[in-house]
PLY file of the C-alpha trace (Angstrom):
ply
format ascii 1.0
element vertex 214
property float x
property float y
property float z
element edge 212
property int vertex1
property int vertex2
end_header
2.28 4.20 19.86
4.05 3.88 23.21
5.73 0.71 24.59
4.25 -0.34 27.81
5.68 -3.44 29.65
8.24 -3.67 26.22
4.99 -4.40 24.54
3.95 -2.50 21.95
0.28 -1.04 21.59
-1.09 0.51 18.57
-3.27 3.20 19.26
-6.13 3.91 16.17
-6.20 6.64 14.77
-8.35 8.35 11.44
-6.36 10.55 9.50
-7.43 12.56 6.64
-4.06 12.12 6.97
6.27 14.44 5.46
10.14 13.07 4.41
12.87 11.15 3.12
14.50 11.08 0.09
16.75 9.25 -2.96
16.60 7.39 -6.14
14.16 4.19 -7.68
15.89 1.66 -9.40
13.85 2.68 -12.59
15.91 5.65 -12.46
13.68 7.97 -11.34
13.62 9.86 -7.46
11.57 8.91 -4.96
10.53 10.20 -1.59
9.31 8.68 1.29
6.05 11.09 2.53
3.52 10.37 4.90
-0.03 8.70 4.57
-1.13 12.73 5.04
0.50 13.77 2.17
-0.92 11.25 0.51
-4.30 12.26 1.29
-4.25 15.42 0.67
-2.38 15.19 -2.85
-5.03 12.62 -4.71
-8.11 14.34 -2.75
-10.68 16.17 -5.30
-11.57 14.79 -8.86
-11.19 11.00 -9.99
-8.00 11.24 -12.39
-5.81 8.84 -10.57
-5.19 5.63 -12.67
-4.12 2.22 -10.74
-1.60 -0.63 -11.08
-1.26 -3.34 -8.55
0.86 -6.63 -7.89
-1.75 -9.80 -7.15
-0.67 -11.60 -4.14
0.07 -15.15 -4.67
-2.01 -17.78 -2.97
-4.01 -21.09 -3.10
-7.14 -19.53 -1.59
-9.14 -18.75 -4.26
-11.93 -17.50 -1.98
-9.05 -14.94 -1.29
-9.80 -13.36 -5.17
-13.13 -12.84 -6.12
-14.58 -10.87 -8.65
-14.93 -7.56 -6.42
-11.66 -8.39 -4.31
-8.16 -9.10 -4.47
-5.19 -9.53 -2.66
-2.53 -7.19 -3.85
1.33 -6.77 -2.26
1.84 -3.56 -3.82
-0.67 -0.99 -5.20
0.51 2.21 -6.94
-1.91 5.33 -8.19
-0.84 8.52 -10.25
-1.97 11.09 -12.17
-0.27 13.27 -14.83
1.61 14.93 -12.45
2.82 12.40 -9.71
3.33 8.54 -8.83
2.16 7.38 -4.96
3.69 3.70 -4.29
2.37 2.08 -1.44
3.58 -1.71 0.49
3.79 -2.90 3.88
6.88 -3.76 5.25
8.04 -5.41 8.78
9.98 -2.46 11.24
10.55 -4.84 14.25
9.29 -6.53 17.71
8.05 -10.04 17.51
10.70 -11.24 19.76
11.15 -12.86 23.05
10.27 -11.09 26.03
11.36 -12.34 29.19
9.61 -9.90 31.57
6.40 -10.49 29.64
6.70 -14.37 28.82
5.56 -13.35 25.82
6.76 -12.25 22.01
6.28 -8.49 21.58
3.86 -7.18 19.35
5.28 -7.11 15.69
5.60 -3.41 14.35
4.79 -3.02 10.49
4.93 0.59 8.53
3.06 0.87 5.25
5.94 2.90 3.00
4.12 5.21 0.14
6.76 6.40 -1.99
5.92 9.77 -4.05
7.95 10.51 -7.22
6.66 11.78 -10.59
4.47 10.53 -13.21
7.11 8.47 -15.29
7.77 5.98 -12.99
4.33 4.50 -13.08
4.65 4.22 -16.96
7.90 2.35 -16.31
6.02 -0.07 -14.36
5.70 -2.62 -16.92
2.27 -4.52 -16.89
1.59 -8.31 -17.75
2.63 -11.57 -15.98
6.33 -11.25 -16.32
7.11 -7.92 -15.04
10.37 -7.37 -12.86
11.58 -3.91 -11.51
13.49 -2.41 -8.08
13.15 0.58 -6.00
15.34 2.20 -3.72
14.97 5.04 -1.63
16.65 6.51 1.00
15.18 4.45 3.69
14.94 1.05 1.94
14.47 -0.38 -1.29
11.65 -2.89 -3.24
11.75 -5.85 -6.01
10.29 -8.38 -7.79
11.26 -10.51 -10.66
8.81 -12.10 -13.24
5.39 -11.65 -11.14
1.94 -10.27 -12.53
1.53 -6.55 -12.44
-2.35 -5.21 -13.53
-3.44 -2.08 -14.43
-7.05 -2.00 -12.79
-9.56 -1.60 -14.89
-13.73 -1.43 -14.73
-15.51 -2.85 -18.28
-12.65 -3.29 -19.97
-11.57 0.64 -19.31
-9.06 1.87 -16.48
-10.38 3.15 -13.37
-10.16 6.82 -12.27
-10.16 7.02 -8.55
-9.45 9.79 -6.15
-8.87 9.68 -2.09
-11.39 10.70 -0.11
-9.83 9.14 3.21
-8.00 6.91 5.39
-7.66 5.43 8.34
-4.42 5.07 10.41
-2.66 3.43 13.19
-0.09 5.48 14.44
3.01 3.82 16.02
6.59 3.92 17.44
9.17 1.85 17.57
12.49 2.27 19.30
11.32 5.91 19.76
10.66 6.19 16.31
7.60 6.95 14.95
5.35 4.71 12.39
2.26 4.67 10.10
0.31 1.51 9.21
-2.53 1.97 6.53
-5.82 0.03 8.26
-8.17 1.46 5.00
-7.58 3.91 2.14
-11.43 5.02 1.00
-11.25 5.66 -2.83
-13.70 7.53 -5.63
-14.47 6.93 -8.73
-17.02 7.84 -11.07
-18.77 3.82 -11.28
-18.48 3.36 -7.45
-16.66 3.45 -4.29
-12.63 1.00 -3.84
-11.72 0.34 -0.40
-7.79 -0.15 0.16
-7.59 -2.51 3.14
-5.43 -4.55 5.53
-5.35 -7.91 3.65
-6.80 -10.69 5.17
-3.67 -12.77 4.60
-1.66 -11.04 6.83
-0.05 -7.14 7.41
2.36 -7.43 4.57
-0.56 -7.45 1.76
-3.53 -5.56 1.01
-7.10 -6.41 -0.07
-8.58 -4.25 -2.68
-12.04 -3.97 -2.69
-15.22 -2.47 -4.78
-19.17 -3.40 -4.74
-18.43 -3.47 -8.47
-17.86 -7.03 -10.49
-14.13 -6.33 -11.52
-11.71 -8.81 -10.99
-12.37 -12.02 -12.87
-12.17 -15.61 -10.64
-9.04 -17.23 -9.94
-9.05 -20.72 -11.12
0 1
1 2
2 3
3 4
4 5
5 6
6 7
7 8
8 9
9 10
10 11
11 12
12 13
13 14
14 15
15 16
17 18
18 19
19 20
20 21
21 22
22 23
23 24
24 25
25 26
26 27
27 28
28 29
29 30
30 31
31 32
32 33
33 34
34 35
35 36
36 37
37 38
38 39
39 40
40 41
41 42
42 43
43 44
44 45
45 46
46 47
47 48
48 49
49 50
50 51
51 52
52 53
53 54
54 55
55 56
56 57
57 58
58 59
59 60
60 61
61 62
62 63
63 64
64 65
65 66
66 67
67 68
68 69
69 70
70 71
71 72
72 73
73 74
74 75
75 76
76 77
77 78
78 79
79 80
80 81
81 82
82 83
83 84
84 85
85 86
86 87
87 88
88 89
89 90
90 91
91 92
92 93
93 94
94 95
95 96
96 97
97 98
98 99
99 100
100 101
101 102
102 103
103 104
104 105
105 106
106 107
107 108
108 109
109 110
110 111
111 112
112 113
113 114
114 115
115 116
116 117
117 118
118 119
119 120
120 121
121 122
122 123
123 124
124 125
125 126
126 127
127 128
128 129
129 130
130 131
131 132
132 133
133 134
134 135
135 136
136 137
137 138
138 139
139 140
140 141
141 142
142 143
143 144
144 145
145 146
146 147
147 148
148 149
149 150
150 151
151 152
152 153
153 154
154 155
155 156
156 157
157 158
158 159
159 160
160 161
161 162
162 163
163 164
164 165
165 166
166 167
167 168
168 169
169 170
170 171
171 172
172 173
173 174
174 175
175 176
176 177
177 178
178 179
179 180
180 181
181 182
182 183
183 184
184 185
185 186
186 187
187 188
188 189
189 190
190 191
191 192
192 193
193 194
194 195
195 196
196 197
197 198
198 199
199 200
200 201
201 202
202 203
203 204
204 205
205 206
206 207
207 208
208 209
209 210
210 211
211 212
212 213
């Protein structure tokens, strides 16, 4: 993206779509890599088990039994851990030339490390953890982790694409996730922009998954 007028514009772009690097909170490394690298990493067969953090809200209409709002969505495999969230980079301010707030910039982070860190991702409604990294880190404390499952069995899924705004901020450049197409032997998962708002995701399958919220 380029900043005309101070404004920001996103510019779509598909990408069958890197890197920065330290250590998770679990105790475990993690690298910052691109939505590319992502891509091309959990392309091919379905072996690619899921956890993911519900978003909290009062809509119910918001989680149904195909969808849900998730904040933070990780996949792996035996052999490596892809963490993915949204977080904000920068505009939304004041502009005096354009009597107008600037566009707001958001990046969606995936985090790569190895296949132990998703097995110290502890499951259930009281599950707490932090990661750090190089270029920023993520917690929570006592909130509901899943692992996703599909008739009572977890759900293999592979990448078969995605779908990308590319940005820049401050001369630095950006991704933002718009829709991560996923595999899996029962059906097709969609990855999405969550209809609450860029920080969140909405998960998605023709399948009936998720159970109601109350």
């Amino acid at each position: 993206m380029s900043l005309v007028g101070g404004k920001p514009k996103l510019r779509p772009r598909l990408n069958h779509l890197g890197c920065r690097s330290s250590s998770g909170g679990l105790g475990l490394e993690l690298k910052q890599v691109t939505i590319r690298e992502l891509v091309t990493v959990a392309t091919g067969s379905p072996r690619f088990h899921v956890k993911h953090m519900p978003a909290a809200t009062l809509r119910s209409e918001l989680h149904t039994e195909n969808s849900r709002e998730v904040g933070l969505f990780c996949l792996a495999d035996e052999t490596d851990t892809f963490i993915l969230h949204n977080r904000f980079v920068g505009g939304d301010q004041w502009s005096d030339e354009l009597t107008d707030y600037s566009a707001p910039v958001w990046e969606t982070v995936v985090l790569r490390s190895g296949p132990d860190i998703f097995e110290g991702i502890a499951t259930g409604p009281t599950s707490t953890g932090q990661l750090k990294w190089a270029g920023g880190s993520i917690g929570w404390n006592t909130v509901e982790v899943e692992l996703l499952l599909q008739r009572t069995q977890p759900v293999p899924l592979a990448v078969s694409g995605a779908l990308v705004y590319t940005t820049s901020f401050e001369r630095a450049p950006y991704e933002f996730l718009i829709e991560l197409e996923l595999v899996g032997p029962m059906g097709g998962w969609r990855l999405m922009r969550s209809a609450m708002g860029p920080s969140g995701f909405t998960l998605a399958t023709g399948e009936t998954t998720f159970k109601r919220s109350a």
